[in-house]
PATI-635509 format. One record per residue (C-alpha): x, y, z; residue in one letter. Coordinates in steps of 0.02 Angstrom, whole numbers, padded with zeros to 5 digits, always signed. Last residue first. Example, Ala and Ser with C-alpha at 12.3 -4.5 7.8 and 13.67 -1.06 7.14 Angstrom:
! residues 2
+00684-00053+00357s/+00615-00225+00390a/
! end
This chain:
! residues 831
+06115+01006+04144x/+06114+01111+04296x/+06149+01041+04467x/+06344+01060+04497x/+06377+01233+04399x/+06207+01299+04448x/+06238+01249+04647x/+06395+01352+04622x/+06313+01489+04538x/+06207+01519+04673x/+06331+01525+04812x/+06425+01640+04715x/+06585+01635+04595x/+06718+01747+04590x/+06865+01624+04608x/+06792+01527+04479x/+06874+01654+04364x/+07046+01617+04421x/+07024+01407+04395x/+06951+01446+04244x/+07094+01551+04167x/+07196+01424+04252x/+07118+01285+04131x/+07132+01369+03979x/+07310+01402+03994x/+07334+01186+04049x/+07256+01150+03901x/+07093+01063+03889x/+07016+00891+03839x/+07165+00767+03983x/+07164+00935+04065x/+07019+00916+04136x/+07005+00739+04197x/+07194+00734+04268x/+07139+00910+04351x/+07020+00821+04426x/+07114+00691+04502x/+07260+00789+04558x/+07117+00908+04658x/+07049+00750+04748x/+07240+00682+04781x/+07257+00866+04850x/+07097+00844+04976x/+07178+00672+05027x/+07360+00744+05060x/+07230+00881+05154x/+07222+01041+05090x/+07288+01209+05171x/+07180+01335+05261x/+07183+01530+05275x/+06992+01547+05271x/+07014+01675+05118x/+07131+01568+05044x/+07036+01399+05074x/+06884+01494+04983x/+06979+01566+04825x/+07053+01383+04795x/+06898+01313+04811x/+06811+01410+04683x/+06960+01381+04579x/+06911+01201+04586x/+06731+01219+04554x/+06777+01320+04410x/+06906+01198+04347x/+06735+01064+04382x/+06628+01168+04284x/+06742+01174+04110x/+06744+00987+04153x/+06558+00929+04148x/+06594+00758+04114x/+06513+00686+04263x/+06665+00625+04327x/+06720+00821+04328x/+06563+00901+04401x/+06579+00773+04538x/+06763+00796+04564x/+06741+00952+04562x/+06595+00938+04713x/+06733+00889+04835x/+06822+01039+04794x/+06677+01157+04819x/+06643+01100+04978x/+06642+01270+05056x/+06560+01339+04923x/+06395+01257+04952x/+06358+01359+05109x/+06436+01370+05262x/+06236+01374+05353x/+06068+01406+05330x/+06090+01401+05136x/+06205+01235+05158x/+06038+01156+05265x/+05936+01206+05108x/+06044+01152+04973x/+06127+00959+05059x/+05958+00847+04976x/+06035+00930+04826x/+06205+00878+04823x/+06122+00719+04904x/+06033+00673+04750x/+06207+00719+04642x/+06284+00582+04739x/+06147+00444+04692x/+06158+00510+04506x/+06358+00492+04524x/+06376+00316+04594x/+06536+00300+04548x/+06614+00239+04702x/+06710+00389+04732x/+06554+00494+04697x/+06462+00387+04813x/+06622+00444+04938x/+06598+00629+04888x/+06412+00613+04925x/+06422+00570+05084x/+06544+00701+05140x/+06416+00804+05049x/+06265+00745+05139x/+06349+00735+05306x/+06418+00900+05307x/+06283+01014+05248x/+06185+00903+05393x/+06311+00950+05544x/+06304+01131+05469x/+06103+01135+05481x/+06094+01080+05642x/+06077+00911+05744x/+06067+00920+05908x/+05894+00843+05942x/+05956+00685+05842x/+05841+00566+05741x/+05882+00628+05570x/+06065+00659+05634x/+06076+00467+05662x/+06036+00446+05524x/+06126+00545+05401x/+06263+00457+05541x/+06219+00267+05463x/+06227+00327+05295x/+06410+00414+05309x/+06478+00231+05402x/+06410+00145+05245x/+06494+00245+05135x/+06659+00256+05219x/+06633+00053+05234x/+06599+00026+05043x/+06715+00168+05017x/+06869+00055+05103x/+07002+00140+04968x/+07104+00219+05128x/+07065+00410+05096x/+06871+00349+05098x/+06900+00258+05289x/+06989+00404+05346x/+06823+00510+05269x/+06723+00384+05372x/+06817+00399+05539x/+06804+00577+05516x/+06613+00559+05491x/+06632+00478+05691x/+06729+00612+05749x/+06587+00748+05671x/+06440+00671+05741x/+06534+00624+05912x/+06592+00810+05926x/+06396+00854+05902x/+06335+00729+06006x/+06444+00790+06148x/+06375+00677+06300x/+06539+00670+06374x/+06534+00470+06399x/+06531+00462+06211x/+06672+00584+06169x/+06752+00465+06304x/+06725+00302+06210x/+06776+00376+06051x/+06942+00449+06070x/+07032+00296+06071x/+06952+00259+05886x/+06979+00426+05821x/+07153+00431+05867x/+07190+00259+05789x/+07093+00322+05630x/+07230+00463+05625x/+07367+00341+05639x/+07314+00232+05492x/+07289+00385+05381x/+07448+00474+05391x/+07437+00608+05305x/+07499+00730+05368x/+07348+00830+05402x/+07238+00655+05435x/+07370+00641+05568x/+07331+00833+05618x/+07125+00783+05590x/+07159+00604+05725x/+07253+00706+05845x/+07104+00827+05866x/+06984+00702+05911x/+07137+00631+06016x/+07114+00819+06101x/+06939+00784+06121x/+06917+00624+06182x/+07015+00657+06356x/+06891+00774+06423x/+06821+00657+06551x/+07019+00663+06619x/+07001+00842+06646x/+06980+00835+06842x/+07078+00725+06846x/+07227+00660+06792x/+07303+00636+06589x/+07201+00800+06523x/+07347+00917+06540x/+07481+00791+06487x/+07372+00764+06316x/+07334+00966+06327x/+07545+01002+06305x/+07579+00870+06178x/+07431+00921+06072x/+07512+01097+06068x/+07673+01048+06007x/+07596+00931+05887x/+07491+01074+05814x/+07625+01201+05820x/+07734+01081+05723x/+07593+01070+05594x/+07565+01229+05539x/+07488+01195+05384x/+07333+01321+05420x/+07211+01172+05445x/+07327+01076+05574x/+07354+01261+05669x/+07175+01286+05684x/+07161+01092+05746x/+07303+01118+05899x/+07237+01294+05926x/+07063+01225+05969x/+07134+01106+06055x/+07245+01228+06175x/+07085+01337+06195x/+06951+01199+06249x/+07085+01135+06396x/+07132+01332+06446x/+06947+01353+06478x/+06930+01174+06565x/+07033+01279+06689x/+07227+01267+06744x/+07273+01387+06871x/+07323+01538+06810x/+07473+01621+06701x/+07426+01503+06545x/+07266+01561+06537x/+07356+01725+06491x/+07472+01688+06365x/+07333+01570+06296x/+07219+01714+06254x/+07350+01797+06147x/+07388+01629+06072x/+07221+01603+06040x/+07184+01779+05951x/+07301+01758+05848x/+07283+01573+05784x/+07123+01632+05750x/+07186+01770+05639x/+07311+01670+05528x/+07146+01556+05495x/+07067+01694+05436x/+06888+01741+05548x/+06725+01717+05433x/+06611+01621+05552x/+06662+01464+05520x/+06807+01445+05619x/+06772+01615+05680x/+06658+01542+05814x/+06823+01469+05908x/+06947+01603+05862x/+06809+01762+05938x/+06777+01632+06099x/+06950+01632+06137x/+06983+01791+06123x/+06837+01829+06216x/+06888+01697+06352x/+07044+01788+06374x/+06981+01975+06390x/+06889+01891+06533x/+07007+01799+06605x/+07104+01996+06607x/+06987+02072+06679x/+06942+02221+06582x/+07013+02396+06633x/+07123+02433+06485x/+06974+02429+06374x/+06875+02311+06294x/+06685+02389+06244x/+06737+02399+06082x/+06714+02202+06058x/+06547+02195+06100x/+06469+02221+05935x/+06616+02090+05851x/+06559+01975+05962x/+06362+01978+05903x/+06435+01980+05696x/+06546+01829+05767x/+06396+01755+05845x/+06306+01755+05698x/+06435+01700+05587x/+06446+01540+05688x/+06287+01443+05738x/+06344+01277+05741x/+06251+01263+05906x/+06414+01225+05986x/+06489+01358+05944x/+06317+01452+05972x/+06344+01401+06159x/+06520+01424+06202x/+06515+01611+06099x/+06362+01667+06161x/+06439+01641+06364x/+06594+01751+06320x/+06475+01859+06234x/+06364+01889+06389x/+06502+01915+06505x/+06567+02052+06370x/+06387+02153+06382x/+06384+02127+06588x/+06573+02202+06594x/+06517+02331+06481x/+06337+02388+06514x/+06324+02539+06403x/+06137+02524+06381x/+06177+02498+06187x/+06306+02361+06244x/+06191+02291+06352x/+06042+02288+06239x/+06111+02199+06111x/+06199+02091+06211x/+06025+02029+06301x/+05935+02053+06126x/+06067+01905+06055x/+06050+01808+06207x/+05833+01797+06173x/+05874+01754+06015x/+05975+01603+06036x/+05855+01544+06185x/+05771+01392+06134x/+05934+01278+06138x/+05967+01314+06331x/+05908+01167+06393x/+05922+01066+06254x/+06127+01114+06221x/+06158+01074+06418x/+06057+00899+06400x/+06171+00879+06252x/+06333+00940+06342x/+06317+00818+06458x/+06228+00858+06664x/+06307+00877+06823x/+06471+00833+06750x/+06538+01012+06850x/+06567+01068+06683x/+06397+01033+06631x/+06309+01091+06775x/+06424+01248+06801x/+06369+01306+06587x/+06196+01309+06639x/+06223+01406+06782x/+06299+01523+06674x/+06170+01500+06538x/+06034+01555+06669x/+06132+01716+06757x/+06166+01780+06596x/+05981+01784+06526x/+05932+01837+06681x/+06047+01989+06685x/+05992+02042+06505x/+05829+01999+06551x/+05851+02110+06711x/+05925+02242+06603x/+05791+02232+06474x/+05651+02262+06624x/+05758+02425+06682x/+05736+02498+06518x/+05579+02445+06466x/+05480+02494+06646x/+05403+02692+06632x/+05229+02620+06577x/+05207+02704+06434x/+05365+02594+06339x/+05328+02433+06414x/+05132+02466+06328x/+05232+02506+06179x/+05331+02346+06208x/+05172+02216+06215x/+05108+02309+06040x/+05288+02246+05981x/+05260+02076+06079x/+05094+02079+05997x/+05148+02088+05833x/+05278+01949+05850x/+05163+01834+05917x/+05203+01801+06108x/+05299+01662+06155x/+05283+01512+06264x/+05362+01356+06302x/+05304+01202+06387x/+05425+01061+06452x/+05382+00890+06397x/+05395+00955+06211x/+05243+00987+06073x/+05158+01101+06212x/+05212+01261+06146x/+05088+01399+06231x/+05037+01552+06115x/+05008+01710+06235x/+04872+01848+06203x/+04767+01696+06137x/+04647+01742+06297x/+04666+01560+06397x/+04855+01579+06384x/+04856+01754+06454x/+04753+01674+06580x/+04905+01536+06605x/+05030+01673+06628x/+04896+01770+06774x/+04907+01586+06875x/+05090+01578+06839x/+05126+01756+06866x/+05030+01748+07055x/+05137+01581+07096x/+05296+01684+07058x/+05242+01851+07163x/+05127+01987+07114x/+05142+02143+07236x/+05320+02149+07264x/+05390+02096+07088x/+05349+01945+06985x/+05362+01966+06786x/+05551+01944+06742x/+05594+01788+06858x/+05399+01699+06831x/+05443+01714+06644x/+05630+01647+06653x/+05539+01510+06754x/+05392+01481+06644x/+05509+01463+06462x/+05519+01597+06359x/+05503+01635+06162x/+05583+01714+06013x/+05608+01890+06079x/+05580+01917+06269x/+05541+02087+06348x/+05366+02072+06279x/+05327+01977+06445x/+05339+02129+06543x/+05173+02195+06435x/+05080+02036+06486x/+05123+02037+06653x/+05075+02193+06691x/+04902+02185+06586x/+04868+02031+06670x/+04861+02135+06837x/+04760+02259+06770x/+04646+02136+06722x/+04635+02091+06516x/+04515+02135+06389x/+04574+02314+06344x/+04728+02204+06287x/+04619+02143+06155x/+04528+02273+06073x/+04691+02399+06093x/+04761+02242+06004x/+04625+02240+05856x/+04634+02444+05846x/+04840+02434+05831x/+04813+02319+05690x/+04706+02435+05601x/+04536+02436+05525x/+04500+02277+05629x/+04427+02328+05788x/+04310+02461+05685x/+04224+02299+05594x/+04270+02291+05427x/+04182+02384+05275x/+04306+02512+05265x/+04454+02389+05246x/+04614+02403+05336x/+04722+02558+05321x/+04833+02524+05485x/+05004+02436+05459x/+05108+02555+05440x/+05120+02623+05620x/+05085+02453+05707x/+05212+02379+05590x/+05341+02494+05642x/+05495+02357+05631x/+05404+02302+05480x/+05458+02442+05365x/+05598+02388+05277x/+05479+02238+05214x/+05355+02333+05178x/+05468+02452+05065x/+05529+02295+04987x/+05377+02221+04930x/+05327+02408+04847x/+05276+02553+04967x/+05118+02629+04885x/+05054+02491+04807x/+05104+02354+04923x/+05028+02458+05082x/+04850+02340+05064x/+04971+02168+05059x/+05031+02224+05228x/+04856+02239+05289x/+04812+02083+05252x/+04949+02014+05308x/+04907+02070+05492x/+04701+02035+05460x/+04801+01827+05398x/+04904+01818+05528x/+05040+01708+05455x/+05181+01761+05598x/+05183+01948+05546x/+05392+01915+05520x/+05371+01740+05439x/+05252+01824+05292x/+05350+01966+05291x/+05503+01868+05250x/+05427+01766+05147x/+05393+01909+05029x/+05559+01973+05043x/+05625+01830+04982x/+05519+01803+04852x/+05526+02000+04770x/+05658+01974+04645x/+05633+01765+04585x/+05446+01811+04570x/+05283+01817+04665x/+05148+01905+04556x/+05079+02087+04540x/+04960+02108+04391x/+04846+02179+04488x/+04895+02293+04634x/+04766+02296+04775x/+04699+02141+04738x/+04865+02065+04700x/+04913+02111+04857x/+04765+02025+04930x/+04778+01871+04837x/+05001+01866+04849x/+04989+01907+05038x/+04847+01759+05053x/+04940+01644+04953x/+05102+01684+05074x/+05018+01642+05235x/+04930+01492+05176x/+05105+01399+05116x/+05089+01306+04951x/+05159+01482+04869x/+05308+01459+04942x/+05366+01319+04892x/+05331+01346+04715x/+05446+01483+04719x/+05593+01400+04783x/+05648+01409+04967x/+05684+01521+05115x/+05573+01426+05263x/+05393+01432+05214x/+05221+01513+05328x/+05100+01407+05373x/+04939+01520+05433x/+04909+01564+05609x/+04824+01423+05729x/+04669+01411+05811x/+04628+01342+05961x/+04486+01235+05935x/+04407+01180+06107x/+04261+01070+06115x/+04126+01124+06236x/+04025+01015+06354x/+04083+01067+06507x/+04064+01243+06487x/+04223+01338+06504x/+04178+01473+06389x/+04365+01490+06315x/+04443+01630+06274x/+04482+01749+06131x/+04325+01692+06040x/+04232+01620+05904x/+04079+01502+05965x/+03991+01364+05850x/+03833+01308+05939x/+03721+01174+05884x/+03570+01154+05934x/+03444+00987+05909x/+03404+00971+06112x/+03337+01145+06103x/+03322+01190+06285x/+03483+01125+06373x/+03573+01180+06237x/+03505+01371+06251x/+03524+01399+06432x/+03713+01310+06410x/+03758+01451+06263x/+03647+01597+06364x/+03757+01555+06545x/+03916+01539+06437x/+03885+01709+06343x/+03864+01797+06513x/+04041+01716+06570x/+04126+01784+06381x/+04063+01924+06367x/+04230+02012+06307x/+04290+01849+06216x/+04124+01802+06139x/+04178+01886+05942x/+04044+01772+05828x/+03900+01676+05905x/+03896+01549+05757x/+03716+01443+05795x/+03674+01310+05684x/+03492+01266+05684x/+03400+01128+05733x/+03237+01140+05859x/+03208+01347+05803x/+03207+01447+05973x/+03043+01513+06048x/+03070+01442+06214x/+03250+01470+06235x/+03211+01642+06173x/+03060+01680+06291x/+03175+01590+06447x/+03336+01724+06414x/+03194+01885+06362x/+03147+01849+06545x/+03012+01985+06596x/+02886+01922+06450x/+02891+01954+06265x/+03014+01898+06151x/+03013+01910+05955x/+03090+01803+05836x/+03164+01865+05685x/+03328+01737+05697x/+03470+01894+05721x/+03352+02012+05818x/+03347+01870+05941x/+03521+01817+05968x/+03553+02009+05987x/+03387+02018+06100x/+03470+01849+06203x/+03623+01943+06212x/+03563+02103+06283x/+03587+02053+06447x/+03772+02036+06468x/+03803+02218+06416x/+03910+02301+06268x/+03869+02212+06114x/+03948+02270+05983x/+04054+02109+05971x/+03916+01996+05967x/+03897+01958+05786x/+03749+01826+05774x/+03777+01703+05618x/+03627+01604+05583x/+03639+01433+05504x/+03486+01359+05444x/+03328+01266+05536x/+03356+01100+05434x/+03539+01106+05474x/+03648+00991+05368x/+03618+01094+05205x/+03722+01263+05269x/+03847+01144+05331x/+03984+01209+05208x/+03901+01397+05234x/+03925+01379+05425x/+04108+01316+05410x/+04168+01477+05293x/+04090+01585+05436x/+04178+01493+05564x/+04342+01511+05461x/+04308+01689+05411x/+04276+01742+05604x/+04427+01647+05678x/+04539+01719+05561x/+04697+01771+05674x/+04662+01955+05707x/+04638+01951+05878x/+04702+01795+05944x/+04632+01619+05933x/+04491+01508+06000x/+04357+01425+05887x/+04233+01342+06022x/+04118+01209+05944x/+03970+01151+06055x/+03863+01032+06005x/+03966+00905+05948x/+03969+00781+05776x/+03925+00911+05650x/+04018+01040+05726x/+04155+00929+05735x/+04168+00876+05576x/+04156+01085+05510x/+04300+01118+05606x/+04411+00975+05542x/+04370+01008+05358x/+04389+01182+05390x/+04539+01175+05479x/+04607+01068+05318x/+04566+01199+05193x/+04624+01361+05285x/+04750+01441+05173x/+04640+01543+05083x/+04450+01551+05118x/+04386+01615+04946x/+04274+01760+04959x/+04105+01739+05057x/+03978+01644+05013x/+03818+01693+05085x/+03749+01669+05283x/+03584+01729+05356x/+03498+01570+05365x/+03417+01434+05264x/+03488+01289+05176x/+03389+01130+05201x/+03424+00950+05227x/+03426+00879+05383x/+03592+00796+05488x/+03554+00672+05590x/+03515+00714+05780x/+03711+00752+05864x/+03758+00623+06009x/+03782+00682+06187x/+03915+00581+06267x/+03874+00483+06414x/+03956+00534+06574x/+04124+00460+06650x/+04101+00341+06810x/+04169+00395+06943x/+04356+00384+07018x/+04359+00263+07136x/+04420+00332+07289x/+04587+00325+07392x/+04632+00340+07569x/+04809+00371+07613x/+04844+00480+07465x/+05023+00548+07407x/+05027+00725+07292x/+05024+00771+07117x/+04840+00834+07079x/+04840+00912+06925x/+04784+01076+06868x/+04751+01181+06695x/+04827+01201+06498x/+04865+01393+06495x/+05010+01371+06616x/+05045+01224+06695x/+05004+01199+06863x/+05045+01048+06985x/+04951+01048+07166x/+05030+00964+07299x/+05189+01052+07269x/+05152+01210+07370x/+05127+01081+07527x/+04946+01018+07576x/+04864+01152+07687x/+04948+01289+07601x/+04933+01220+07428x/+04738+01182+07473x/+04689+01370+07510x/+04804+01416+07346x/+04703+01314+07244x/+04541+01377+07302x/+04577+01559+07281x/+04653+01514+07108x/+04470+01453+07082x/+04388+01581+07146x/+04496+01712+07030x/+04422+01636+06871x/+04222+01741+06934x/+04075+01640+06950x/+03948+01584+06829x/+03849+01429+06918x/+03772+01283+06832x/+03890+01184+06937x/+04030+01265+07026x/+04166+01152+07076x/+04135+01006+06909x/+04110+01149+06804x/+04244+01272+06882x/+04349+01116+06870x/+04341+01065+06683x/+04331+01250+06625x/+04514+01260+06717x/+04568+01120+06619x/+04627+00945+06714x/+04776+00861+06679x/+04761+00669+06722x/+04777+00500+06817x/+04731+00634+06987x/+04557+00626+06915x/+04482+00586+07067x/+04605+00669+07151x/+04589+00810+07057x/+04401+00818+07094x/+04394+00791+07274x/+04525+00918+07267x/+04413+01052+07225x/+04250+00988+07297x/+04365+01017+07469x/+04386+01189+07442x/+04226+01217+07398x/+04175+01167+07543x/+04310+01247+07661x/+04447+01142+07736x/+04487+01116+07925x/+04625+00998+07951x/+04598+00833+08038x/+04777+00735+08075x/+04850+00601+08015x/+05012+00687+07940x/+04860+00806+07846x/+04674+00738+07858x/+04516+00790+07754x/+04370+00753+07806x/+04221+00763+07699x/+04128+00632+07805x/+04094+00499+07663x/+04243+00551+07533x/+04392+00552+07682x/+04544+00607+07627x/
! end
């Protein structure tokens, strides 16, 4: 690339290249360190011109056909950079000065008053209103709906003082054509404009230092650009503070894309009413129905709504407006026709806001045709997508992959589509609302049911080769777990759909596939309740691998998931008698250890050895031998079964090294907290301890760590500190352990641990209760104790009945049968 002559050479030879063509990658290369916005080029391409998006996709794809399709990186919603080789390289120019603010005057003049409280907002307005001050141009981006308007409005009246000229809000969103903006502007400040060019009389006439908030720029948005730079270039002393959908793409402007409110995971009361989204329900709710309050009842389903409408504060709004008439509850039964119910906004607001359907229609009548396709195809996915699934599901004959990344990152640009850019790989979703409005517009257009087969399809198609990569040692089962870890809910509609659409073999497939991944996601119940959907589609005519792998799948998610051990052991053998009759298969590998441990935990312990004896020879040559790690794993808990400590921390040890060469971080999590509990059975608790400390962690750092692998820790944890006698420290981590047991086996499952607790503490009617609590939960999962687990239940016992009859003690052990999650954490926690 030649800078002096404008040549521009390919394999050393002159290619012809257009003008605007070549400004185009004169300026990624010499930025080419960088990612640069689409406002960025069209500035640096087009200068002081207003021309339409589509000349710069023009341009890129020009240079991607003379340079290679890879010459030119996008990503979606964020802009362009150049990723090729040079031969000749230029400096990269100097970068321009920075226009400084004029000190801030005093003075309070304009057309702004208080408006209510802004709820939920406080930080975004300190942010908002610094950058005002300090730049000249503000941009507040967001979707429809989102609280753009109040926040800008909120910022003028906290700078009302620093603008000798005042702050002048100038709605735009009834105005229809590009040149009545400067009479809008106009009307707004009192000034009058005579002459031909009402653009030059107002940039003439305009005060030196005011604030301007041009409010709702989206659907002028190149016309209010041109008046916006007009205006700055005149009145050296303006600010401008923009709402809108979509950028201006003026160099100068500063970007605030603005998020929804915080909304709370499940918690306690006080937790949720520090979150924006929930104190603006509770004000506007309460304004409708006073004397209504958040309590212990109506919490939950408070959040819920408040996670469901994703914090938009109009979308809340008008949920909080139906309280009255439908109750918490009612709203919350209701949300799956939100744009139904949700429609009696205020009289007084604009006519795009008196329902939530009127602020999308707003929107989406916004967008190109062509945006409008993709757009509405997108609302296939639930919970997010990544840009290939995306390109897969929106292309078709007339707009191909590189067309839905260009028309993906213009969604971006218009806050119809939120982009994730926290990871290396972006990730985008569309707000919950919008992907319902996104599915109406599926709906009219003829496409939803043969667009959620094709996700369906996709969906199967991308864990599958997922799945190949790992078993082929292609990638670990960590990078498999990351790569697919965003798409839980997006395989859950998949099956849903395909066993509604009647899709069996496709519908089984799918949870055969749900099964390996949420296993290892520690996501169990779920996928049993998505199994157990499936499972009348089975018939006579199924293959029979892949009535096998369903069985197989069904024992390994029940583990947790609410399948009796007696059950599991089933449902493996059934799917081993048929494994059995093919060649061997990592399947059969996974299905013989997982029968080896159910039959440990059931008491079964010649099946176990049996079993272990037949996947040790399996995994001796290749191509199992990576896998060797996890049938010692498995040695070490049957040793641990019979007790015989010594032996079972000799498993754990040889497995080690290959667990770690696999790449399993969750098998390493829970082999190495094995090691630990061996460690606590042998009287070593500083070591257990110390070993449980380290892997809390560990699982703090970890990418695979979920809520199960964290209920686990903590109470393992705590169980040894309890050993120790460190009994405030272990009651910390009982409740350190609440949320992630909530989201997972819950508290009960440990029950038996936490006697001992209760019991040391001196709390014995509690820890009989505890006890029986366990008792009831190893029955109803069909598992014996440990020699370790029954030296635990010997020890409390000892406590108890050392103050209480043995009567009065089984009458507590029976009625802590009964007891709830709830009253569990009550027994252990309360005073």
């Amino acid at each position: 690339m030649r800078l002096d002559t404008r040549e521009l050479c390919v394999d050393g030879a002159p290619v012809p290249v257009g003008a605007r063509a070549f400004d185009l990658l004169q300026a990624l290369v010499t930025h080419r360190d960088r990612l640069l916005t689409k406002h960025e080029l069209m500035e640096m391409v087009w200068p002081r011109l207003v021309v339409e998006e589509n000349n710069l996709q023009v341009q890129v794809s020009t240079l991607r056909k003379l340079l290679g399709s890879k010459a030119i990186a996008t990503v979606p919603g964020r802009g362009y950079r150049f990723a090729s080789l040079l031969i000749d390289e230029s400096p990269a120019p100097a970068a321009a000065p920075r226009v400084v603010a004029p000190p801030a005057a005093r003075g309070h003049v304009g057309n702004l008053r208080q408006d209510v409280p802004l709820l939920g907002r406080s930080a975004d307005l300190a942010a908002v209103a610094a950058l005002v001050r300090a730049q000249r141009l503000v941009s507040l981006l967001g979707a429809g709906g989102i609280g753009k308007t109040s926040l800008a409005r909120a910022v003028g009246w906290e700078l009302g003082h620093a603008f000798a000229d005042g702050v002048w809000l100038v709605p735009l969103a009834e105005v229809a054509e590009a040149a009545a903006l400067p009479l809008a502007v106009a009307r707004v400040l009192q000034i009058n404009l005579p002459g031909p060019d009402p653009l030059a009389a107002l940039a003439e006439r305009l005060p030196p230092r005011a604030l301007l908030v041009l409010d709702n720029c989206e659907h002028l948005a190149g016309a209010v650009a041109e008046l916006v730079d007009r205006l700055l270039q005149a009145s050296p002393g303006l600010h401008v503070l923009a709402t809108s959908q979509e950028p201006l793409r003026l160099a100068r402007e500063q970007q605030v894309r603005l998020d929804a409110l915080s909304v709370p995971e499940p918690g306690t009361r006080e937790a949720a009413q520090s979150h924006g989204a929930v104190a603006l329900f509770l004000a506007r709710a309460q304004a409708a129905l006073p004397g209504f309050a958040l309590d212990p009842g109506n919490e939950g389903a408070v959040v819920e709504i408040c996670r469901a409408l994703d914090g938009v504060p109009l979308a809340l709004e008008f949920a909080a407006a139906r309280v009255p008439l439908l109750g918490v509850e009612g709203v919350r039964q209701h949300l799956g026709q939100r744009l139904r119910m949700l429609s009696r906004g205020a009289r007084d607001a604009p006519e795009r806001h008196r329902t939530l359907r009127a602020t999308l229609d707003w929107s989406h009548a916004l967008l190109r045709e062509d945006e409008k396709k993709v757009f509405r195809r997108l609302g296939v996915f639930v919970g997010g997508f990544g840009l290939e699934l995306a390109q897969q599901l929106a292309a078709d004959a007339t707009t191909d992959a590189w067309d839905v990344l260009e028309l993906l990152g213009n969604l971006v640009d218009k806050s119809m589509v939120v982009v994730d850019t926290a990871s290396a790989t972006p990730r985008y979703r569309l707000l919950e609302t919008a992907r319902a409005y996104a599915c109406d517009q599926l709906e009219l257009a003829g496409e939803r049911p043969a667009l959620q087969l094709a996700h369906a399809r996709a969906m199967l198609a991308m864990f599958d080769r997922r799945t190949r990569m790992e078993r082929l040692g292609l990638e670990t089962v960590d990078q498999w777990m990351q790569a697919c870890q965003g798409e839980a809910d997006n395989l859950r509609a998949a099956i849903d759909w395909a066993v509604a659409g009647g899709e069996r073999a496709l519908a089984l497939d799918l949870a055969n596939t749900a099964a390996e991944f949420m296993y290892e996601a520690g996501r169990y119940p779920e996928c049993v309740a998505w199994m157990r959907r499936a499972e009348p589609l089975i018939g006579a005519d199924t293959p029979e691998l892949v009535l096998a792998r369903f069985q197989f799948g069904l024992a390994m998610v029940g583990l947790h998931g609410g399948v009796e051990g007696r059950e599991r052991l089933r449902l493996l053998d059934a799917a081993l008698a048929i494994l059995e009759r093919h060649p061997p298969s990592m399947v059969l590998v996974y299905a013989l250890c997982m029968r080896g441990y159910v039959a440990g935990i059931c008491g079964d312990l010649a099946l176990a050895r049996g079993t272990l004896d037949r996947v040790h020879a399996l995994t001796q040559p290749a191509p199992f031998a990576p896998l060797r790690g996890l049938p010692l794993y498995i040695e070490g808990m049957v040793r641990r079964f019979e007790g015989r400590s010594h032996e079972a921390l000799a498993a754990y040890t040889e497995a080690l090294p290959y667990v770690r060469r696999h790449g399993d971080g969750r098998t390493l999590f829970y082999l190495q907290s094995n090691m630990a509990a061996v460690h606590h059975e042998m009287g070593h608790l500083d070591e257990a301890v110390d070993q449980y400390r380290r892997a809390i962690v560990a699982l703090e750092d970890s990418p695979r760590t979920d809520a199960q692998m964290m209920s686990f820790a903590l109470l393992w944890y705590a169980h040894a500190l309890t050993a120790q006698g460190a009994l405030d420290e272990a009651l910390e981590q009982v409740r350190r352990s609440l949320p992630y047991c909530r989201r997972s086996v819950g508290l009960r499952h440990f029950a038996g641990m936490l006697a001992l607790l209760a019991a040391r503490r001196g709390k014995l009617r509690e820890a009989a209760l505890l006890l029986g609590c366990d008792d009831a939960a190893r029955q109803r999962r069909g598992e014996v104790r440990t020699p370790f687990d029954l030296r635990t239940m010997k020890a409390v016992l000892a406590l108890v009945g050392a103050q209480h009859g043995e009567e009065r003690v089984v009458v507590w052990r029976v009625q802590g049968g009964a007891l709830e999650e709830g009253e569990v954490a009550e027994l252990v926690l309360g005073a």
